[in-house]
N, C-alpha and C positions, 0 to 999 in steps of 0.2 A: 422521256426516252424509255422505253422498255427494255430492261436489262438482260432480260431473256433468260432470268433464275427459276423461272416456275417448272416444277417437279425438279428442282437440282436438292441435293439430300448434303448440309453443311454440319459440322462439328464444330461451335466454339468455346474454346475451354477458359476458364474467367466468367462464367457467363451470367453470374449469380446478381452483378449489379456494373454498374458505370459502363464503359465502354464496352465491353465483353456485352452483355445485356443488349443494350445498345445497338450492336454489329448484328445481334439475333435479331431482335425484333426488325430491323429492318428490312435482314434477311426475309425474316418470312411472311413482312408483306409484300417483299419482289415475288412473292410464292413458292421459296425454298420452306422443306422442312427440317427442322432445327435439331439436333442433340444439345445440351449446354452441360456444363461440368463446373462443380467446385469442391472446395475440400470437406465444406459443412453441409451436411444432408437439409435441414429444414431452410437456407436460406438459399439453396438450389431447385428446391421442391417449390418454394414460394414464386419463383423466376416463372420458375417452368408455366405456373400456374395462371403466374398474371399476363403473360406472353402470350397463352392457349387463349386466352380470354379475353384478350386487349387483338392480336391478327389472326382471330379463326383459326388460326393454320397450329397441328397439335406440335406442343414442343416437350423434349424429353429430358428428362433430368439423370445426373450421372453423377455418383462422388469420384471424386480420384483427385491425385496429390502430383504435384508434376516434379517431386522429387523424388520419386517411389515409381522404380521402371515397370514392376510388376504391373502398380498401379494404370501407370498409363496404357501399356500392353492392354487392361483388361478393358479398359475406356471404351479403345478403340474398337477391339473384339466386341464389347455389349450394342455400341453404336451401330457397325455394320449389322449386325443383328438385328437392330432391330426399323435399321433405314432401307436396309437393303443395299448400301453402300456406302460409300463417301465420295462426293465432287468437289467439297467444298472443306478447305482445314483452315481457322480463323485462330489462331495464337494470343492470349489476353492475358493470359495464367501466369502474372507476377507481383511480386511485392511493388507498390508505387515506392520511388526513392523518396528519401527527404524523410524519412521516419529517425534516422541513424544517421550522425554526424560521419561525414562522408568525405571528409577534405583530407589530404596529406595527412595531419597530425594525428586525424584520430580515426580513420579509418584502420580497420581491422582484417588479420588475414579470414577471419572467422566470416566475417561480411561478405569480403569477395568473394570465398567458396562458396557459402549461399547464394551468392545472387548468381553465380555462376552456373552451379548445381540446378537453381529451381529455373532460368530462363532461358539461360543456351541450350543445355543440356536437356531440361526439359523439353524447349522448342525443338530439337534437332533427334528427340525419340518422340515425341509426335509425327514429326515429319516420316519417318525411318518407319513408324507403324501403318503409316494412312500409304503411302505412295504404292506401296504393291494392289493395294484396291482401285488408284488412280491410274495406274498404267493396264492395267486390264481393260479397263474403261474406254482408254487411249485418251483419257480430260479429264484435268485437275485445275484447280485452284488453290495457290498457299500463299495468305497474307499473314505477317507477324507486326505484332503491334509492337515496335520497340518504347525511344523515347528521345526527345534534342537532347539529354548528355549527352549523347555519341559527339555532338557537334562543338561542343564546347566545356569550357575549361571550369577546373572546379571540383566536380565529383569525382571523385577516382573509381569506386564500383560501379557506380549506375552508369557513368562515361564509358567504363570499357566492357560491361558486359551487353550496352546498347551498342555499340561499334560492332562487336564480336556477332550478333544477331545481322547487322545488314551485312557483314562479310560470308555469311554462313547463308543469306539468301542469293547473293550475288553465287557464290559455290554451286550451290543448287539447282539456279536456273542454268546451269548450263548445263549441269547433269539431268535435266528433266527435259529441259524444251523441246525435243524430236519427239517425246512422249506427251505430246501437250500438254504440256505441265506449266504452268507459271508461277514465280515468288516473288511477291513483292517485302516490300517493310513501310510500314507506315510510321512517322514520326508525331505522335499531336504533341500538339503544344499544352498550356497549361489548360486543360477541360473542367467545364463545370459536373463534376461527378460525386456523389456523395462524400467520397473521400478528398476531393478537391478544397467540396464548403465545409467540411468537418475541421481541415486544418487549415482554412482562414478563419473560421470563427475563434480557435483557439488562438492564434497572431491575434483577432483583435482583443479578445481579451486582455492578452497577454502585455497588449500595448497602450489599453484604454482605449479602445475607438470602437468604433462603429464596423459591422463585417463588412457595409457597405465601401469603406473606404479600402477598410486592408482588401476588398478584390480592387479598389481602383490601382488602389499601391501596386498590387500583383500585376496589373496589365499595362503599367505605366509604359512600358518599351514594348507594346503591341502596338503595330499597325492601327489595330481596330478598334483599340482601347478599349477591349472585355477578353473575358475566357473566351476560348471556343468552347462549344457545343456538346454532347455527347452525339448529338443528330448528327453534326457537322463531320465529325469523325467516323461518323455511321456509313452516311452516305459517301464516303471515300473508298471506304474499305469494301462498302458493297459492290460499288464499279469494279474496283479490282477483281474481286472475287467473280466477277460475270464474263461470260461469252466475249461480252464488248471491249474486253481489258487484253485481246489475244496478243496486241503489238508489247505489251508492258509487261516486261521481266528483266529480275535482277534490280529492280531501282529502290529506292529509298526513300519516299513521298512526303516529302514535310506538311506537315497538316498544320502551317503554324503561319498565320499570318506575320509579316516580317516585320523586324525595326524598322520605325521611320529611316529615313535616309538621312544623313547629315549635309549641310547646307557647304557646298563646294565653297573654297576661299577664295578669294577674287585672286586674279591673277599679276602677279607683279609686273616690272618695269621690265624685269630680265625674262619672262617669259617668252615673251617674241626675239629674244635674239638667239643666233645659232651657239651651241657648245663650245668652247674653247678648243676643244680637238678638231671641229669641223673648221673653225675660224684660221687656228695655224694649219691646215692644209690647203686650203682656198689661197694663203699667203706665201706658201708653196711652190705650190702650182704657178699664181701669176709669175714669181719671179724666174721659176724655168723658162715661161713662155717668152718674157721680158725678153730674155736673153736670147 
């Protein structure tokens, strides 16, 4: 299916490796041209370069810090400069959770604020920068890559600054969509991304095993029984981000193949009989009628 991104002009900020990367290069063999952004100059410079080199299509490198409003202000400003616009805003630019003990006991106010600061906040002055270029335009596209915290229990940061992200697109698409604007959120699941195998290799160490098992251990309650993909994630976020995605806004897109299903209990003896309330009114009834 042709996604119909050729000559569309995209910004993804994260873009220096894993999914961020990932979301570009796709992008720019649909035939978008890329801006990419990250906070270290040589390992966005590298992106950029293996990207230009790996889909023809020239991709552009950007530092900037998505805690630093100036920062992203200038992001944007160097982008539109030098794309000639923005169609396309792809959201990546956050710390992966699981670094920092994040449960009830030890979770910190210092955490929250950061994670707070660098993904909401940051997602929501990206957004706040690009959309006056998008409504000119009269067409935009905003995907934000959050994460399943938001879905489940456990993490206390990562949990509620990914919640606070899809409530913050859901917000959005309502104030954008007459403007053709769309916001999705994409949720992956656990991705094979460098920082993925980096901290399984350390779990197997750390457990005596083999990396190959700590990923089986990892995907044990997948569906699929592996990570997804960086690809897999790729090619999600690109639909969205395309012409073809116009019905799709405000939603939350789980990129996570699901837990198997639990095997239903067989039904007891008492299932097939009626409720006790149903039973004494039927016993009711006949004796009115009796009478």
């Amino acid at each position: 299916m042709d996604l119909q991104l050729a000559g569309k002009r995209a910004l993804v900020t994260g873009g220096s490796r894993g999914i961020g990367k990932g979301v570009a290069r796709q992008l720019a063999l649909e035939g978008a041209t890329c801006a990419i952004c990250s906070r270290h100059q040589t390992d966005i410079e590298r992106a950029a370069a293996d990207l230009t080199a790996e889909t023809g299509s020239p991709c552009l490198p950007f530092v900037a810090d998505m805690i630093d409003l100036a920062s992203i202000e200038g992001l944007v400003e160097q982008s539109v400069e030098s794309l000639g616009g923005i169609d396309i805003l792809v959201c990546c630019a956050a710390q992966v959770s699981g670094g920092r003990p994040d449960d009830f006991a030890h979770v910190t106010d210092e955490l929250i604020m950061n994670d707070f600061q660098e993904k909401y906040l940051g997602y929501f002055r990206c957004v706040r920068a690009v959309v006056p270029h998008m409504r000119r335009a009269g067409w935009g596209r905003i995907v934000m890559v959050s994460g399943l915290a938001a879905r489940q229990a456990g993490n206390i940061s990562a949990g509620a600054r990914n919640a606070s992200v899809v409530n913050l697109a859901k917000a959005l698409s309502a104030e954008f969509g007459q403007s053709g604007i769309t916001v999705n959120v994409v949720h992956p699941a656990g991705t094979m991304t460098e920082r993925f195998q980096e901290r399984t290799a350390a779990e197997a160490k750390a457990q005596g095993i083999s990396q190959e098992e700590a990923l089986r251990r990892a995907s044990a309650r997948n569906a699929i029984g592996r990570p997804v993909t960086v690809q897999e994630i790729a090619d999600v976020v690109a639909f969205l981000a395309s012409p073809r995605s116009a019905a799709v806004s405000g939603e939350a897109i789980s990129a996570s193949p699901a837990e198997p299903g639990r095997e239903r209990s067989k039904p007891t003896q008492l299932a097939n009989k009626p409720p006790p309330a149903w039973t004494s009114y039927r016993r009711r009834r006949s004796r009115i009628s009796s009478s």
